[in-house]
C-alpha positions, 0 to 999 in steps of 0.5 A: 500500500502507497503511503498517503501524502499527509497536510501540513498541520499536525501529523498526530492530528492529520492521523487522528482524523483518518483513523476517526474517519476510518472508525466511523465508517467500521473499516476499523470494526468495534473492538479490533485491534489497531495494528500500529506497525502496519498503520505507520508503514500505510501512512509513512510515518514514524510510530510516535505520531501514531501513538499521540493521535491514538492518545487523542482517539484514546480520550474521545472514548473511540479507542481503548488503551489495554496495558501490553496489548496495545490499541483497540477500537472501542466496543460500546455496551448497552449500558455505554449507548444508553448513557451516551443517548441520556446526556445527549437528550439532555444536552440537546433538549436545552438546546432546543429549548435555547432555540424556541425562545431566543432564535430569530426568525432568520435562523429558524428558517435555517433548520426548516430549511435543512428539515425539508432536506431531510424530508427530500432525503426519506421520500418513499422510493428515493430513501437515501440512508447515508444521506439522511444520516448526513442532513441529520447532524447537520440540523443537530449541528446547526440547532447547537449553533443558534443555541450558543453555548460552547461548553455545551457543545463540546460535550455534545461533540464528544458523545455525538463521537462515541453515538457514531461508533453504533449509529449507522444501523440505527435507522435498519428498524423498520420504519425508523427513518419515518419515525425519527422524520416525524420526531424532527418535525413535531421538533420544528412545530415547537419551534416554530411556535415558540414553545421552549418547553415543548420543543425540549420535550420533543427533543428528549422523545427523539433520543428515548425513541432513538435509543429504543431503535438503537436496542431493537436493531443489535450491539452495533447501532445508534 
């Protein structure tokens, strides 16, 4: 394998971001081991920047450090995903209780603009499930913006990490992209009618049902 041509800013940080990447797409599955011989050779690079980005990976709970027997990705249990889904439900509720009250007008035509993507996104026939995926962190991601609150949204960061390491079979439950394209849309009713307790409700119910599909469809979902 050709060694990759890394960018100019960090080596850790360059090899952190393609190992998360490699992570999130299950190249690397939950719980194998990272070869950090065969990694550095792919990657053409010394071991030592190897080892601070798995540092990096280590503390955003994506890899597990096991003494002597080096790195692995991490395998996240029933009770790990229900935490992780608590705090985000949490975190984001009041997030969107921030936006209901204290968006303006233009912001809010922001996130029904990226709920219409949504809805493009899960028409009957023409599902796109990456897609979806994709639209959907960005509405959290925005939604977390409008809010304002950087503590809040670096711990969403984090756990929205660890989420991604079971998240992508989530949405194999039968009917779950409709359900959770439903949840977003009683979520933009709040809202948009200004109901900050309301729309932090509805966000909390999107998690808990997020959860539930998570737990239908196996260990390997979110």
């Amino acid at each position: 394998m050709a060694a990759l041509s890394l960018s100019p800013r960090a080596l850790y940080e360059e090899v952190a971001e393609l190992l998360r990447q490699r992570i999130f797409t299950r190249e690397l599955e939950p719980g194998s081991w990272i070869d950090e011989l065969k990694i550095a050779e792919a990657y053409g690079i010394s071991r030592t920047p190897l080892r601070e980005a798995l540092k990096v990976l280590a503390a955003e709970g994506l890899v597990t450090m096991k003494v002597r027997r080096g790195a692995y990705v991490t395998e996240v249990s029933e009770r790990d995903l229900a935490d992780v889904y608590h705090l985000l439900g949490l975190l984001e509720a009041d997030a969107a209780g921030v936006v209901a009250s204290a968006a303006t007008s233009a912001q809010i035509e922001i996130l029904q603009s990226l709920h219409h993507e949504l809805e493009a996104s899960a028409k009957p026939g023409k599902q796109d499930r990456e897609r979806f995926f994709e639209i959907n962190e960005r509405f959290h991601m925005r939604l977390l913006e409008i809010a304002n609150n950087r503590w809040r949204d670096q711990m969403v960061a984090d756990l929205r990490k660890v989420m991604k390491l079971n998240r992508h079979n989530s949405l194999l439950k039968s009917g779950r992209i409709e359900e959770s394209l439903n949840e977003h849309g009683a979520l933009m009713a709040a809202i948009l009618a200004r109901d900050p307790t309301l729309a932090r409700q509805r966000m909390q119910e999107h998690f808990r049902n997020g959860l539930q599909a998570a737990n239908q469809t196996g260990p390997q979902n979110a």
